[in-house]
C-alpha positions in Angstrom: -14.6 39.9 32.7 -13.5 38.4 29.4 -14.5 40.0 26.0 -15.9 37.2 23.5 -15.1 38.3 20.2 -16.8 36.5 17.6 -14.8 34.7 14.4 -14.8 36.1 11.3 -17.2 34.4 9.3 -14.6 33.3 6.8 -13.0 31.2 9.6 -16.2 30.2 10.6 -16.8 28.5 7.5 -13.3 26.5 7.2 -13.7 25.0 10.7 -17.5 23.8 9.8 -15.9 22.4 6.7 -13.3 20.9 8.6 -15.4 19.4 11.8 -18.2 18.0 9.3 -15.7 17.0 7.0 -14.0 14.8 9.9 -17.4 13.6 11.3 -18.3 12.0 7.6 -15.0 10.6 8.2 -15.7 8.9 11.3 -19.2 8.1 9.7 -17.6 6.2 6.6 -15.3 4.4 9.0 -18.3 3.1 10.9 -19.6 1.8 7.1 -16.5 0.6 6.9 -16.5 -2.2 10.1 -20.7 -2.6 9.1 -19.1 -3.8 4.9 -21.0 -1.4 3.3 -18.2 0.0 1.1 -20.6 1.7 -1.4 -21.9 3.7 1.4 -18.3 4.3 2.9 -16.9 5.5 -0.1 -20.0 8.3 0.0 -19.5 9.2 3.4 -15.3 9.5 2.6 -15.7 11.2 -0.4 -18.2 14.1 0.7 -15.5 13.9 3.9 -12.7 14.7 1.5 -13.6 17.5 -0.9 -14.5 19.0 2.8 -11.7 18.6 4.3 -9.5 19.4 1.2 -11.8 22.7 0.8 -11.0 24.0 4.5 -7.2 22.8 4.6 -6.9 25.0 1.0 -9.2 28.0 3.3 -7.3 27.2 6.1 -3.9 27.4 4.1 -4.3 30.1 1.8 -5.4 33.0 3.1 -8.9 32.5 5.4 -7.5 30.7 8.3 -5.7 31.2 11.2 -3.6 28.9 13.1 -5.9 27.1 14.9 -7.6 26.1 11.7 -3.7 24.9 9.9 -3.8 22.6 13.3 -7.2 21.4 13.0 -6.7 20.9 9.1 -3.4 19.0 10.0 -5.2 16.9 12.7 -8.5 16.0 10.9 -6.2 14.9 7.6 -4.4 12.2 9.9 -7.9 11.5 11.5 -9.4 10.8 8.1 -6.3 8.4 7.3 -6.2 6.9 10.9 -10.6 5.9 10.6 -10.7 5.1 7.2 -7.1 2.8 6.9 -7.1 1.1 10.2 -10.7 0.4 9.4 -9.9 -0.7 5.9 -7.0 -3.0 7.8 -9.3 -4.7 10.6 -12.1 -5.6 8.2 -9.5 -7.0 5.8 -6.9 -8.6 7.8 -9.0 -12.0 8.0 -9.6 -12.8 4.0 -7.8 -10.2 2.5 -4.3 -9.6 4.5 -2.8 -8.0 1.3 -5.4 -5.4 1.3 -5.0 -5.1 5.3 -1.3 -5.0 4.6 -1.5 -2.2 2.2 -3.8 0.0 4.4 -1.5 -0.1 7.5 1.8 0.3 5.2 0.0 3.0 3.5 -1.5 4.6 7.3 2.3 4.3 8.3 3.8 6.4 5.6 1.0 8.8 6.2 1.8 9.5 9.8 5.5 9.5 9.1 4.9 11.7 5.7 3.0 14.2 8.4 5.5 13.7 11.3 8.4 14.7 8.9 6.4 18.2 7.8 5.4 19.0 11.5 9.1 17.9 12.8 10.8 20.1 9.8 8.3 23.1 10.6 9.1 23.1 14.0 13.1 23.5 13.2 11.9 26.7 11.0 12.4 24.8 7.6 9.9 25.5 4.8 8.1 22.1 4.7 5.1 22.3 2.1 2.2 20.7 2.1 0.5 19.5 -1.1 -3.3 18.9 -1.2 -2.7 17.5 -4.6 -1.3 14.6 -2.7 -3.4 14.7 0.0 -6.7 14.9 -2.9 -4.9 11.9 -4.6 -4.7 9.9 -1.4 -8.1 10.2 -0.8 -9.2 10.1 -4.3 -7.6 6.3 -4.9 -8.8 5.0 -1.2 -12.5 6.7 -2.1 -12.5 4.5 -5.5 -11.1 1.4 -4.0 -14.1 1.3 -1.6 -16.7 2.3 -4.7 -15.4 0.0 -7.2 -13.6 -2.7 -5.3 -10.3 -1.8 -6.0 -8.8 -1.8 -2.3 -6.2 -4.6 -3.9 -3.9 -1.9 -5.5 -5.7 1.5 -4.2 -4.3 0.9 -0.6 -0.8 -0.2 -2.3 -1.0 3.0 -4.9 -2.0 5.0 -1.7 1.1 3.6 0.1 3.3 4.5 -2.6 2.3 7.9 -2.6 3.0 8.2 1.2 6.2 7.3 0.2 7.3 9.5 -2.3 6.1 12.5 -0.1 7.9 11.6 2.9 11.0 11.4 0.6 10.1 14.4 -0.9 9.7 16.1 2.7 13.3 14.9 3.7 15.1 16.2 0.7 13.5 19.6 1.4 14.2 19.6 5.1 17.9 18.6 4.2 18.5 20.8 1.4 17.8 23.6 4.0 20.0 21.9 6.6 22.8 22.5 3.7 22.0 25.5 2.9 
């Protein structure tokens, strides 16, 4: 007979941060396809103070590995919904726009592949919410104001410089 032990309430917390943080998430992604981009940017905002509040828990000190997996997985969720939907409700009138959410969904995944591949070699790979809160931050206003023109570009761009950033500190420890 298996003993259930019950989480400790801190890690309670982060996971309910994380999982409704990921469901708003899916929710804004759904405004997304239905062009409500007021009511999208909402949804994605309250979705990402969430999920930057229980990936900092889940980093820092509350969490234990299950919750660094789910806060790694819901971060690409939240990129994968709101970007690809960004890019399909785009690619018809706007294709720069579309273009700029899949570049920017791209360097994303590869930006996360590059942490999780380093990692996984034993290299010390870190993980900036700072980037992650600037990410969101610029797709969150594009969608408020009507910015998605440069915001997906900007967002892009960021990608970028972090998967650069995660290659020079996964080869720096390859040298060393």
């Amino acid at each position: 007979m298996a003993i259930h032990v019950p989480a400790h309430p801190r890690t309670t917390a982060t996971r309910l941060s994380l999982v409704i943080g990921a469901a708003l998430a899916v929710a804004a992604g759904a405004l997304i396809l239905a062009r409500q981009p007021r009511g999208a940017a909402a949804c994605a905002g309250v979705s990402a103070v969430l999920l930057l509040i229980g990936g900092h828990r889940a980093n820092h000190g509350a969490g234990d590995a299950l919750d660094r997996m789910l806060d790694a997985l819901l971060d690409r969720l939240w990129d994968g919904v709101i970007l690809a939907s960004i890019a399909w409700t785009a690619r018809d009138l706007e294709p720069h726009i579309a273009a700029g959410a899949l570049a920017a969904l791209c360097a994303s995944f590869i930006s996360s592949y590059v942490r999780a591949r380093g990692a996984s070699l034993g290299y010390t790979v870190e993980e900036s919410h700072v980037t992650r809160g600037i990410r969101y931050a610029l797709i969150v206003a594009g969608l408020a104001f009507g910015w998605l023109a440069w915001t997906t570009w900007a967002t892009c761009a960021i990608s970028v410089l972090a998967v650069i950033v995660r290659t020079s500190q996964v080869a720096k420890e390859e040298r060393a």
